[in-house]
Every structure is written in C-alpha cells, then in structure tokens.
N, C-alpha and C positions, 0 to 999 in steps of 0.2 A: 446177799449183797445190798447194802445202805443207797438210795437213789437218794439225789440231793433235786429240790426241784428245779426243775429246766427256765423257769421264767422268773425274771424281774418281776416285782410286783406292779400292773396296770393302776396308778393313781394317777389321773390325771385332775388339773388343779381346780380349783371349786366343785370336786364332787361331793353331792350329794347319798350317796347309793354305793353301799359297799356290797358286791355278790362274793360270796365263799360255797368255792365245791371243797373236795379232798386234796385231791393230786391229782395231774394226767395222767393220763394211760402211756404206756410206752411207748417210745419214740415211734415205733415201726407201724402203729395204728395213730398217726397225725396224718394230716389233711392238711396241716398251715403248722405254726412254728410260734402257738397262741392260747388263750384260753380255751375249751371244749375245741380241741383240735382234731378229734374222731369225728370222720364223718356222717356215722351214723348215729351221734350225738345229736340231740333236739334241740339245743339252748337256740341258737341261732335263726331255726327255722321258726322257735315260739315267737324271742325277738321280731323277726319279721313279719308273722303273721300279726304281732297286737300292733306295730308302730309301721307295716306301710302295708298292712292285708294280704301280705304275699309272702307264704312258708317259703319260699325261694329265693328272695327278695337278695338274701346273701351266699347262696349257694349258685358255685360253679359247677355245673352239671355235667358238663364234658370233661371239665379234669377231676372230678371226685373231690372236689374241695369246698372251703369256704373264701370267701372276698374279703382278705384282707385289706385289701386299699378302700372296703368302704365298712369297717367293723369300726377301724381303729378310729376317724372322724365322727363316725356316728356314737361313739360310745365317750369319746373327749365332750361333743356335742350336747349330750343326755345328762353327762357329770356321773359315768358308770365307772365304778372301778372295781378291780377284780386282782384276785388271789386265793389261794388256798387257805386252809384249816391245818396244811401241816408239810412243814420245808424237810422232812428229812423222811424216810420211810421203806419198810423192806416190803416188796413182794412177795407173797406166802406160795402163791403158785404161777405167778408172771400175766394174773390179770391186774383191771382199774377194780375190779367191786370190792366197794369198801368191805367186806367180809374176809378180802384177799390181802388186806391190809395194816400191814404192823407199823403204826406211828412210831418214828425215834425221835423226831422232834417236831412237837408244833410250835405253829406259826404265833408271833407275840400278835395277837389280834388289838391288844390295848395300846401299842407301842403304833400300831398301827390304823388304828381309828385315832391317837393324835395329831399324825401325820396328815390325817384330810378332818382340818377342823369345822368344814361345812358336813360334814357327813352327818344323815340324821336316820339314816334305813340299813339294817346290815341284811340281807340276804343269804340264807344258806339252801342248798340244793344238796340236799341228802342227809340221808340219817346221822351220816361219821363226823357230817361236816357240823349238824344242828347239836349233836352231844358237843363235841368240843366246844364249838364258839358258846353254850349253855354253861358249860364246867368252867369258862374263864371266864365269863361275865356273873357267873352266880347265881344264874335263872334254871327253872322250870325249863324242859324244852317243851314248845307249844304244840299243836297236832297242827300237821301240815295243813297249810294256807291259813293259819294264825300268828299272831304275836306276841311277843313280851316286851316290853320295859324296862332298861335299863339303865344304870346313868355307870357313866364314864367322869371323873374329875367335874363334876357339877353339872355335865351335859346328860341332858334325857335325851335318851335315842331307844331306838324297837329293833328288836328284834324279828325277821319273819322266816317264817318256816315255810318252803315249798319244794314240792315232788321235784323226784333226782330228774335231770334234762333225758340220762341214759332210755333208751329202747327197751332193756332189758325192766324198765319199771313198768309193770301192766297198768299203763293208761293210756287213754289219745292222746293225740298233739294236742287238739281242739282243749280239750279237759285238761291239758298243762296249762295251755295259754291261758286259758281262764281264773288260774291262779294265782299265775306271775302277773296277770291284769290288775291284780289287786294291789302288788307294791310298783312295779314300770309306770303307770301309768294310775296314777291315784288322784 
C-alpha cells in the first residue's frame, strides 16, 4: 500500500533552516499530529536540551506526548521549517526505518528551498533522508555532523548532515545534541 505523506509542509515565513527526516512513522505510533511525532523520538527532547537546557522542556509526560502549542511558536520563532525527503512511499514491513522504506515519490527539495528564499542551512536527519537531498542537490553526502555546499539558482546554501533523532540510532541524547549544536545554534 503507497502512504502519501500525512503533513503539509512546516514553512514558516523568513526561515532560515530547512530540517529533512524521511517520512513518519505510522499513524498509530504518533504522540501529536506533527513532525517526529513518536514519542520515543529525540528530535524534540535534543531541541530542548540545546535551546532551554531541559530534554523535557517539550514533552508532556503524563499524556505520552509532545507540546504542541509550544513547538509550533518556537519553531516560527527560530525560522525552523520542516518536511520530508519523500511525499509518497511504501512500507516494506509497516515500520519508520529507512531500511523498511520504498520511496515512490520524493519530495521536490529545489521547488522547495525556493519557496523559503531566506533559507541558507538544509538539515537532514538520517541516512535516506542525506542520500536524497545529496542526489537532488548533486553533492557528496558529508559524514554525519558535516557539510556541503551547494547553490540553488545562484544561492549558496550547506548542506548538514546529522544523526537520525530515532532511539533505535546507538547514540546519547547528549552526543546528538552536541551535533545538531553545530547547525540550531551556530
């Protein structure tokens, strides 16, 4: 079965910072109705630990979630926007890991870095997600927590490469946060 992705694309207006995962996970493992909506997803808790020193900072603990009413201001705020690497896609055995994942269509990443023409940092968070966006910008992919250089229509912009947010990636949180420290907060 072809899953079409569940989210509008998060652009909000003067961002600077485009993040690309792959896809969500399936509906039935959300926690909100959003980006990294698995709760046992890291993105969130990194975010909070590098921008207010508290992994919790957006996690609701009593309902198993995250804090929507304070992602979506903090991230308009930042100039974060967010999307996948690929709007159409089969699941091979009905997980998220990109191993388990047949792209049928990716995401126009160039049609979409016109769309936010302050954008100057593209972010990807995993391997499927750093081959794609490498294969349509015409780059090297970098070794995670590096960059490349690309231009878009006479714009220079970087590419950065860092570890997937998932659990299932053998790292700490700490040891994420200190990656994504290098493009959130430069």
């Amino acid at each position: 079965m072809i899953e079409v992705h569940p989210f509008t694309p998060f652009l909000p207006e003067g961002a600077r910072l485009l993040m690309l995962g792959t896809f969500p996970p399936s509906e039935k493992r959300w926690s909100m109705a959003f980006y990294y909506p698995n709760f046992i997803n890291d993105m969130w808790r990194i975010v909070g630990l590098l921008f207010f020193h508290d992994k919790d900072h957006f996690v609701d603990a009593a309902h198993k979630r995250f804090r929507l009413d304070l992602l979506v201001p903090f991230l308009q705020s930042q100039g974060i926007a967010l999307f996948d690497t690929a709007t159409r896609i089969r699941r091979t055995t009905g997980t998220a890991s990109d191993k388990d994942l047949e792209i049928v269509e990716e995401t126009d990443l160039h049609q979409m870095l016109r769309s936010l023409p302050r954008c100057e940092r593209v972010v990807t968070a995993g391997q499927l997600a750093t081959e794609i966006a490498c294969r349509q910008f015409g780059v090297e992919p970098p070794k995670v927590g590096e960059s490349v250089a690309f231009v878009l229509d006479d714009r220079q912009l970087r590419l950065y490469r860092m570890p997937s947010s998932s659990r299932a990636y053998p790292m700490k949180l700490e040891q994420k946060a200190a990656y994504y420290q290098r493009v959130l907060l430069p």
